[in-house]
PASEBA-1860 file (N, C-alpha, C; in nm, 3 decimals):
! residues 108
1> XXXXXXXX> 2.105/-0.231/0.505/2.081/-0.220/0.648/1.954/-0.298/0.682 ~ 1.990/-0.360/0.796/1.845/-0.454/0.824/1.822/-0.397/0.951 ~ 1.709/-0.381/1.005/1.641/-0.330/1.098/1.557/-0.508/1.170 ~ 1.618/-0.510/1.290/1.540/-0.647/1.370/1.497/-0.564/1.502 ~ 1.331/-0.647/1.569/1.305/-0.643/1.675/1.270/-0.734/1.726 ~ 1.272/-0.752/1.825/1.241/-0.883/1.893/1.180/-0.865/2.077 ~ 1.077/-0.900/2.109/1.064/-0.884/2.226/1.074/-0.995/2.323 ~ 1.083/-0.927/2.491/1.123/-1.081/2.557/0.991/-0.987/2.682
9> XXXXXXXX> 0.980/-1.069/2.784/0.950/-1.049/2.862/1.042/-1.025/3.030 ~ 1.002/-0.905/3.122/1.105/-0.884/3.214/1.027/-0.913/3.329 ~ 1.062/-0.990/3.417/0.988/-1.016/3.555/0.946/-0.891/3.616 ~ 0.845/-0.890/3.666/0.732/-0.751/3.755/0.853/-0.708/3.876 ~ 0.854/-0.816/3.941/0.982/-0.774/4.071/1.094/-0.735/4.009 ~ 1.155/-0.752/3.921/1.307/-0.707/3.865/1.326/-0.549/3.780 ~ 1.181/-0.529/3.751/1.221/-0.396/3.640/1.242/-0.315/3.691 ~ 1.257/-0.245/3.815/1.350/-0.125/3.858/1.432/-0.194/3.848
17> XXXXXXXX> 1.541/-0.242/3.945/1.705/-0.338/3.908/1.695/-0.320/3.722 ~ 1.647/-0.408/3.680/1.661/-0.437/3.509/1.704/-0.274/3.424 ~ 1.627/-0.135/3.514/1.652/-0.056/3.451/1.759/0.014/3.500 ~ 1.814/0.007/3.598/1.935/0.053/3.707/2.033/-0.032/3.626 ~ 2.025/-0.179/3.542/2.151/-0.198/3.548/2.164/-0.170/3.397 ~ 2.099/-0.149/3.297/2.075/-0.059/3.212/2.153/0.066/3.178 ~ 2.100/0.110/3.269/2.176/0.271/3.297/2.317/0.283/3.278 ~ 2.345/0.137/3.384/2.540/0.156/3.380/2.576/-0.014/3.286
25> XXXXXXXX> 2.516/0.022/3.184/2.606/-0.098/3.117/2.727/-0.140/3.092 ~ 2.775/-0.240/3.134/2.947/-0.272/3.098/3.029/-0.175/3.006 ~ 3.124/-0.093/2.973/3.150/-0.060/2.880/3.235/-0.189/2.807 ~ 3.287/-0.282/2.861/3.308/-0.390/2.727/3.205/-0.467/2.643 ~ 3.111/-0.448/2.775/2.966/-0.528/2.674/2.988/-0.389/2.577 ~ 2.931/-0.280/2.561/2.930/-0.195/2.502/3.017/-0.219/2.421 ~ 3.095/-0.206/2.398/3.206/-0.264/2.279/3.232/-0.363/2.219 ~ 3.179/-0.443/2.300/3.141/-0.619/2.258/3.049/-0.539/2.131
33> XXXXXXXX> 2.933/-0.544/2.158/2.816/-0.506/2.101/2.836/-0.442/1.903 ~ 2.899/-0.326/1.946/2.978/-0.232/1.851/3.060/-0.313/1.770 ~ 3.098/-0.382/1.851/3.252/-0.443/1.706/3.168/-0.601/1.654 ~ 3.081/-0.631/1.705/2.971/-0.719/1.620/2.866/-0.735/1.513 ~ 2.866/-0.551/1.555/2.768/-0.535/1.421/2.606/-0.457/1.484 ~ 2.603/-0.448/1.603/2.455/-0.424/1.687/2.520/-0.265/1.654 ~ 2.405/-0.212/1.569/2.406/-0.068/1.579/2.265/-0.031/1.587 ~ 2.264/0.153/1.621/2.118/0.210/1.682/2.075/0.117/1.803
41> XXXXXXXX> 2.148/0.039/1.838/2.085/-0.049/1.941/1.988/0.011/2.032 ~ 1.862/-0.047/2.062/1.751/0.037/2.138/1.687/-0.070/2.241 ~ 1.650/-0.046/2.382/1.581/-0.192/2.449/1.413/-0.055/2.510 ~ 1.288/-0.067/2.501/1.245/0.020/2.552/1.114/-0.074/2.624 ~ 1.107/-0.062/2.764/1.048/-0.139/2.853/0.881/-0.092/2.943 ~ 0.799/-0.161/2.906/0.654/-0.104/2.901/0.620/-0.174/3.072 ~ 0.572/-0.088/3.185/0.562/-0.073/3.300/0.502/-0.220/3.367 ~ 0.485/-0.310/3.275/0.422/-0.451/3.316/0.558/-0.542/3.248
49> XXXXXXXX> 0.614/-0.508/3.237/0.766/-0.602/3.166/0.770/-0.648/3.028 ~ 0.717/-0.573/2.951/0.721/-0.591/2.835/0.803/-0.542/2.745 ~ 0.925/-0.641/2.699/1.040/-0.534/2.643/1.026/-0.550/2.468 ~ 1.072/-0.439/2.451/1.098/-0.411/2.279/1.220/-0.401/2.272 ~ 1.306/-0.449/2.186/1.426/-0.446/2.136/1.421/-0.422/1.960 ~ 1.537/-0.325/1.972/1.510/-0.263/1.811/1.714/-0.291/1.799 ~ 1.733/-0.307/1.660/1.908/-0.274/1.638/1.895/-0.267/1.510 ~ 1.997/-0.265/1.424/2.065/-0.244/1.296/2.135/-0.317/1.287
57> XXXXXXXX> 2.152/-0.365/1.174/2.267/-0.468/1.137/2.331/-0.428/0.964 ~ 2.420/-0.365/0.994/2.476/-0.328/0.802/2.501/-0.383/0.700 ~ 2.546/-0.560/0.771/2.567/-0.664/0.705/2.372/-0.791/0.688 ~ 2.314/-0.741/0.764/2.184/-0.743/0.794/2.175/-0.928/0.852 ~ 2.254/-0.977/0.878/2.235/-1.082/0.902/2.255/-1.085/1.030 ~ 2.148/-1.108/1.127/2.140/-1.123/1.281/2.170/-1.249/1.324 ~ 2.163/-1.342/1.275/2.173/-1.483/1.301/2.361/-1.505/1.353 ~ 2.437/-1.424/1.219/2.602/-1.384/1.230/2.597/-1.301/1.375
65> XXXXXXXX> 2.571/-1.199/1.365/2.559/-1.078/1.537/2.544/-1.180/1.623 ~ 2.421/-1.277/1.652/2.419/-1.338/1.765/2.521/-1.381/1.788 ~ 2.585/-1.460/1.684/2.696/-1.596/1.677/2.797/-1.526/1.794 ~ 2.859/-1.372/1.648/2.975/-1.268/1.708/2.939/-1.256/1.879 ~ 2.859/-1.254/1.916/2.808/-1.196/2.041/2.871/-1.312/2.161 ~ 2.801/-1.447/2.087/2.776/-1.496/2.183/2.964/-1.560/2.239 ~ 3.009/-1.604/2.135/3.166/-1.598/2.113/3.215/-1.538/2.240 ~ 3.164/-1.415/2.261/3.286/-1.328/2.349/3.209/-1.373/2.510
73> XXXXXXXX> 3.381/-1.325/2.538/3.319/-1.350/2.692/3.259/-1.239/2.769 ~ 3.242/-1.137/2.743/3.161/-1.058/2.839/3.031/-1.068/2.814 ~ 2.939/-1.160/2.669/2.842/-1.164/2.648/2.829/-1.295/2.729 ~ 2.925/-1.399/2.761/2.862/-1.474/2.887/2.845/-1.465/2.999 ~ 2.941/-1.344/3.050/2.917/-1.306/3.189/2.763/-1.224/3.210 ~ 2.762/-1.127/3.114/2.608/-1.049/3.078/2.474/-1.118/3.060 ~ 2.506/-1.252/2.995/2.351/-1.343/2.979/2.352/-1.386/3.137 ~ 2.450/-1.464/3.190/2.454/-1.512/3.330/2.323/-1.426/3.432
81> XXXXXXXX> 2.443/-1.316/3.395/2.395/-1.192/3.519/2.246/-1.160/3.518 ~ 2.187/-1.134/3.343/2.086/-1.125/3.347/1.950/-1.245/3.299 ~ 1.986/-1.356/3.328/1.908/-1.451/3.262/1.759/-1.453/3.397 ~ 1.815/-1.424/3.541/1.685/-1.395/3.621/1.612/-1.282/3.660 ~ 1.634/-1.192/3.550/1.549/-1.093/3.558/1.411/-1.130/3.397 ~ 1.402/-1.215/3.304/1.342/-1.251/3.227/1.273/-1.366/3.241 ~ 1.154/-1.362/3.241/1.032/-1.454/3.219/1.058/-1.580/3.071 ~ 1.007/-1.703/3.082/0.993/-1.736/2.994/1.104/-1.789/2.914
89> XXXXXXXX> 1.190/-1.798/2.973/1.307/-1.812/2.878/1.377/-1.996/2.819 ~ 1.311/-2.063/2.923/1.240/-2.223/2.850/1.411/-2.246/2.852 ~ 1.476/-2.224/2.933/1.614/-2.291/2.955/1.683/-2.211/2.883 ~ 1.700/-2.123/2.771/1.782/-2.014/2.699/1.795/-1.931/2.756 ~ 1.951/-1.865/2.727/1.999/-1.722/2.742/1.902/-1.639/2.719 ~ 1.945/-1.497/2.756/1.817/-1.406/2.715/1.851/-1.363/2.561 ~ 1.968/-1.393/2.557/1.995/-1.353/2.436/1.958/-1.463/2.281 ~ 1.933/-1.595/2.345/1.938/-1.699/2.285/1.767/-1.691/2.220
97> XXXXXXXX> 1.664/-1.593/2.297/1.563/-1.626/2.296/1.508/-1.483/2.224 ~ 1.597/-1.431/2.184/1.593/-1.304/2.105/1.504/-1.320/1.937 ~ 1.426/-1.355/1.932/1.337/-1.433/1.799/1.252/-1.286/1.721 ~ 1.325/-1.226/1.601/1.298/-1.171/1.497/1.142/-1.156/1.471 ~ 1.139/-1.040/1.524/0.936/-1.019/1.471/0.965/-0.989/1.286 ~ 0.884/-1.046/1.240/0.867/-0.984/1.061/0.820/-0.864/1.077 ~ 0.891/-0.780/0.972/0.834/-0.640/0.936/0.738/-0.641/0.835 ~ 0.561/-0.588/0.881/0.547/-0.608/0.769/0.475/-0.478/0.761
105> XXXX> 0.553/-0.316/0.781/0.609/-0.205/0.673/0.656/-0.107/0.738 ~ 0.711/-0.028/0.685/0.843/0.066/0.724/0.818/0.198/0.649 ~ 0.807/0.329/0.710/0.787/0.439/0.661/0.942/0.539/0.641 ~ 1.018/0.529/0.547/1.177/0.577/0.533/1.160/0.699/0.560
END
C-alpha cells in the first residue's frame, strides 16, 4: 500500500463553492475514482486555500491511477468544471498538477 499527498492551491473567492461542490460529488466520479485504484481518498482545505490531498493506492503506483483517471470521461468533465476554482495551475488540469510530496516518516 502506498500512501501519496500532494497539495494544490484553491482560489480565496471559490472555497465556499469548492466546498459545496465537494459535498455532492458526482457519484460516477465517485466510481470513476474506486475502480482506479484511489482509496481512503481524503481532500482537507485550510481557510486561506490551502489544500491537502491524501489517497491509497494498493498497487502503489500513482503515476498508473492518474493515467486510469484521466482515460475516463467523467474525469474530463470534473477537471473542466473544476480547473477555475485552483490557483497556479501553469496551463494543467488540477489533476495534472497533483505532484507527490516525499514521505519522510510514518507512524503505523
Amino acid at each position: 500500500m502506498r500512501r501519496v499527498c500532494f497539495l494544490l492551491k484553491v482560489r480565496q473567492d471559490r472555497i465556499t463553492e469548492y466546498r459545496e461542490r465537494h459535498a455532492t460529488v458526482w457519484p460516477d466520479m465517485l466510481r470513476a475514482l474506486s475502480e482506479c485504484g484511489w482509496h481512503n481518498y481524503s481532500l482537507f482545505l485550510r481557510d486561506d486555500g490551502l489544500l491537502v490531498g491524501y489517497l491509497e493506492l494498493k498497487d502503489g503506483d500513482f503515476a498508473a491511477a492518474q493515467a486510469a483517471m484521466a482515460a475516463t470521461e467523467v474525469n474530463a468533465r470534473w477537471q473542466k468544471d473544476m480547473a477555475p476554482f485552483f490557483e497556479s495551475l501553469d496551463g494543467d488540469r488540477p489533476d495534472e498538477a497533483m505532484k507527490p510530496l516525499t514521505e519522510v516518516f510514518h507512524l503505523a
